[in-house]
C-alpha positions in Angstrom: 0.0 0.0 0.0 1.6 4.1 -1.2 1.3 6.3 1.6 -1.2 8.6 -0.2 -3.8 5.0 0.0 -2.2 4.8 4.2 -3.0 8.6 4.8 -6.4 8.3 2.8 -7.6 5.5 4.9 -6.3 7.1 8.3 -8.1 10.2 7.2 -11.0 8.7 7.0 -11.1 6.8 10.2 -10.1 10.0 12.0 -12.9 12.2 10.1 -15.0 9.4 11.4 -14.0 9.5 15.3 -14.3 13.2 14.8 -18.0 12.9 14.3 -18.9 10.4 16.3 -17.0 11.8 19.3 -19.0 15.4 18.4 -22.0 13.9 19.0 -21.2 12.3 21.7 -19.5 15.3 23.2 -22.3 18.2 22.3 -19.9 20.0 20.1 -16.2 20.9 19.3 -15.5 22.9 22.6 -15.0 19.4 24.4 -11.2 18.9 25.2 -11.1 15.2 23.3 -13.1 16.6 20.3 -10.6 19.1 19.6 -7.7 16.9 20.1 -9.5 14.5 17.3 -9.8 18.1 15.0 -6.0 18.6 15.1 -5.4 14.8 15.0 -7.3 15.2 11.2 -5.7 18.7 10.4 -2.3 16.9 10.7 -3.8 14.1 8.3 -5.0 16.3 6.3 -2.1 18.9 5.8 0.2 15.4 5.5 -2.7 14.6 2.1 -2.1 17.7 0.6 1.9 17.8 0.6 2.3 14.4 -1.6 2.4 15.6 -5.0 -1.2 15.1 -7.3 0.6 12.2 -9.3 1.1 10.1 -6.0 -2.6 10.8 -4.6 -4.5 9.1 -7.3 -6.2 5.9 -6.8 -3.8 3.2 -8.8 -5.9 2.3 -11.8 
């Protein structure tokens, strides 16, 4: 597995923990929720710095 498919998939499960842990929370101002936020942030910002050629799906 390419790292783009690695970050992809642990983007994913984070976005996912995000939400759950909203609702379960009442909103982003919870301690844990936030920490999830910048937990994706990192993921994300790590997605956008591979170059377009590396992040597409392999055919």
């Amino acid at each position: 597995m390419d790292n783009a498919a690695f970050i992809r998939i642990r983007t994913e499960r984070a976005r996912r923990k995000l939400h759950q842990m909203q609702m379960q929370y009442g909103g982003f101002s919870h301690p844990k929720v936030l920490r999830q936020s910048v937990e994706l942030d990192k993921l994300l910002n790590n997605y956008s710095n591979i170059p377009m050629q590396e992040r597409r799906p392999p055919a």
